[in-house]
FISE-452284 format. One record per residue: residue in three letters; x, y negated, z of N, C-alpha, C in turn. Coordinates in steps of 0.2 Angstrom, whole numbers, m for minus. Each point is the difference from the previous one (the first is absolute). Layout:
BEGIN
ATOM  torkol    n.x    n.y    n.z   ca.x   ca.y   ca.z    c.x    c.y    c.z
ATOM     ALA      X      Y      Z      X      Y      Z      X      Y      Z
...
# end
This chain:
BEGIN
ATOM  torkol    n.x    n.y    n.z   ca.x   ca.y   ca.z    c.x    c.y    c.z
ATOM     UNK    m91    m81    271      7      2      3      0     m2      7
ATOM     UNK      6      4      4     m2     m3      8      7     m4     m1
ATOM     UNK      1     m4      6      7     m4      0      7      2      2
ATOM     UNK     m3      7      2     10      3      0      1      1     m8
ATOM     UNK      8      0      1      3     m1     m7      1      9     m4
ATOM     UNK     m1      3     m2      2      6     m2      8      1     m3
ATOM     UNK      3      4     m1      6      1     m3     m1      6     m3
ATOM     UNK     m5      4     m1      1      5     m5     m9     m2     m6
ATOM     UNK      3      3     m6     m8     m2     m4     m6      4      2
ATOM     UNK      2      7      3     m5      3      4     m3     m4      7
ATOM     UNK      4     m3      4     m3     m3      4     m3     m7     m2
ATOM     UNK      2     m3     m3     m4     m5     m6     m9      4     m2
ATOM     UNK      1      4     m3     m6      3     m4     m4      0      7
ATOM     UNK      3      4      5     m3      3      9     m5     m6      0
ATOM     UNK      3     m7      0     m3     m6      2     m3     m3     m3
ATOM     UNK     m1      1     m9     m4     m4      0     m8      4      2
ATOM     UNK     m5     m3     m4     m8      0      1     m1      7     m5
ATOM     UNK     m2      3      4     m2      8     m1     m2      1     m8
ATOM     UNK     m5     m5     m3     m2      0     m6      6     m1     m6
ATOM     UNK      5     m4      3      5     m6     m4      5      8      0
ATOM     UNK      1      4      4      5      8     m2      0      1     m7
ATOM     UNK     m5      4      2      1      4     m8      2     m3     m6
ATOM     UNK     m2     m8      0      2     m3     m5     10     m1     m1
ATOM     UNK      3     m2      5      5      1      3      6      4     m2
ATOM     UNK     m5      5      2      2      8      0      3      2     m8
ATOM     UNK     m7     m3     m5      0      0     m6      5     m4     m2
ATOM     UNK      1     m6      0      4     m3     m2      9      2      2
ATOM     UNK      0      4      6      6      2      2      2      7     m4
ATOM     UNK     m4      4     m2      1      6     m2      1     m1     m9
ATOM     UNK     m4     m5     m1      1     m2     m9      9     m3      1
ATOM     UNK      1     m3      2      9     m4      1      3      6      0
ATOM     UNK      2      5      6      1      7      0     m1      3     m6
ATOM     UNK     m5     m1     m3     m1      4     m8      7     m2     m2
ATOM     UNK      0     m8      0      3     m2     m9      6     m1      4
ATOM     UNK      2      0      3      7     m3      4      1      5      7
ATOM     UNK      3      7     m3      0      5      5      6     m2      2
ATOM     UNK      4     m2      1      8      0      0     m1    m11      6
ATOM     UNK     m6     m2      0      0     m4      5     m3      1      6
ATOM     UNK      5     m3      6     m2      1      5     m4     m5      4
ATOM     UNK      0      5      6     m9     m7      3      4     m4      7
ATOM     UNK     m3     m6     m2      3     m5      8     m6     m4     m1
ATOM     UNK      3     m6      6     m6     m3      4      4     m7     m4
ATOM     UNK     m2     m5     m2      5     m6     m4     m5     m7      2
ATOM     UNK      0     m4      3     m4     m4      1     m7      1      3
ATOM     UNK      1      5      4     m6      2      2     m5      5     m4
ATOM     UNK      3      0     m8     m4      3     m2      1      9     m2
ATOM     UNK     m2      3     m3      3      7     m4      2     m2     m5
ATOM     UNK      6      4      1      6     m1     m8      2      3     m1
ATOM     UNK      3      1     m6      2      8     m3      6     m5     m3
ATOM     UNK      6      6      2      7     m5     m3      3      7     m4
ATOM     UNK      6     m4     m7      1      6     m2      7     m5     m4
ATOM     UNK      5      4      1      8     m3      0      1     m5      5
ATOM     UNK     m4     m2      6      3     m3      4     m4     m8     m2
ATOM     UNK     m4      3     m6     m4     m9      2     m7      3      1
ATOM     UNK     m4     m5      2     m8     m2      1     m3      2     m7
ATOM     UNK     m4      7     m2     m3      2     m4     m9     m3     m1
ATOM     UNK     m3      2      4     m8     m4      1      0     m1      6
ATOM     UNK     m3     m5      3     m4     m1      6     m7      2     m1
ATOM     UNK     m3      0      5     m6      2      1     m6     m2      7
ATOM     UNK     m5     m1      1     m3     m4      7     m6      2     m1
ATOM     UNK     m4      2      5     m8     m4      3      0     m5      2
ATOM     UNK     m5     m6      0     m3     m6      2     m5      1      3
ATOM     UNK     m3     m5      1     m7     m2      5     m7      2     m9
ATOM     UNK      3     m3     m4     m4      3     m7      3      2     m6
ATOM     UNK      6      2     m1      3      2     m6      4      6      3
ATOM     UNK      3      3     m5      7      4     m1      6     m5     m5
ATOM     UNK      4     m2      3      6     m2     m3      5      4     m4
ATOM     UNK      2      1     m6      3      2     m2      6     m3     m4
ATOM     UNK      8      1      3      5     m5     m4      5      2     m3
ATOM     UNK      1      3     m5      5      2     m3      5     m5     m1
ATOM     UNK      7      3     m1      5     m5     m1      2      0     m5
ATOM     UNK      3     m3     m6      2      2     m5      1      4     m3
ATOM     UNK      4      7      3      0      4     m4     m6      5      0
ATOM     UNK     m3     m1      6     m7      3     m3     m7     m3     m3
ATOM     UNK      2     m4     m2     m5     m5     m3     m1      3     m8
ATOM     UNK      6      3     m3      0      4     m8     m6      2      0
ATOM     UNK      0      6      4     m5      5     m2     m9     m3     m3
ATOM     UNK      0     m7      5     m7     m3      0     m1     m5     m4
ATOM     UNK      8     m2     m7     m1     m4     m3     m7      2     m4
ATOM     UNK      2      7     m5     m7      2     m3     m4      0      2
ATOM     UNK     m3      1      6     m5      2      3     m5     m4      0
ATOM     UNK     m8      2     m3     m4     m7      0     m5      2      8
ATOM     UNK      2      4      3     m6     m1      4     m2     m7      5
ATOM     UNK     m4      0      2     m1     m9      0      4     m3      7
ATOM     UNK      3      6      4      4     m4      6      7     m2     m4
ATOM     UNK      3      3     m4      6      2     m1      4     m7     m2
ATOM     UNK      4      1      1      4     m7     m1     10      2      0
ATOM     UNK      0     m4     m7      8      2     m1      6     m3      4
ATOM     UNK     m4     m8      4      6     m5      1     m3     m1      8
ATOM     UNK     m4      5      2      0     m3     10     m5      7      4
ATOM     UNK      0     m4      7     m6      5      1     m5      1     m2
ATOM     UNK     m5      5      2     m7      0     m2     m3      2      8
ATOM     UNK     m8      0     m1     m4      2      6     m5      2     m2
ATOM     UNK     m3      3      3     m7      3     m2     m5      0      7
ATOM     UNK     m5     m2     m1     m5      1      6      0      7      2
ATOM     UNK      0      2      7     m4      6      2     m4      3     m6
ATOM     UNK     m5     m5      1     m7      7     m2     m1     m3     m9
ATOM     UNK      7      0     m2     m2     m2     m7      6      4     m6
ATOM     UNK      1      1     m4      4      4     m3      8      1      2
ATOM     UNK      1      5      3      9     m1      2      4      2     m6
ATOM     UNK      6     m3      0      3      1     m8      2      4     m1
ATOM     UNK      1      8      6     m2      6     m4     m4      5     m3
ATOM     UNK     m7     m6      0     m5      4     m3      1     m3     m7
# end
């Protein structure tokens, strides 16, 4: 990522590492899938998707991971969920070149 700050998540995705997009992209359009009625901001610097006026997921590139941080209410969905990033009570990350929790 370079060091201007971005304000929109298209310009966020613009900066990061050309490789790191599409994964981005992926995770930005799956939110979209489940939570069509949430809308997109910049929130701590990172992408965020808010919906009745609170912080739904965040989301980031690193230098080696993808950050992923749901907030309570969306944390439900991934109580079931056994995939191996998934977590019911905080963030999760995933290496770049290692399974993303979309797959």
């Amino acid at each position: 990522m370079d060091d201007s700050k971005p304000t929109t998540i298209d310009a966020y995705i613009a900066a990061a590492p050309e490789d790191v997009r599409p994964i981005l992209e992926t995770i930005r359009a799956t939110i979209h899938e489940v939570a069509p009625d949430a809308t997109e901001a910049i929130k701590y610097g990172l992408p965020t998707f808010v919906q009745g006026g609170k912080n739904l997921i965040h989301f980031g590139a690193f230098k080696h991971h993808i950050g992923f941080y749901p907030t309570p209410p969306a944390r439900k969905p991934f109580r079931s969920s056994s995939h191996p990033t998934s977590t019911p009570r905080g963030p999760s990350s995933s290496r770049w070149m290692s399974r993303s929790p979309m797959d």
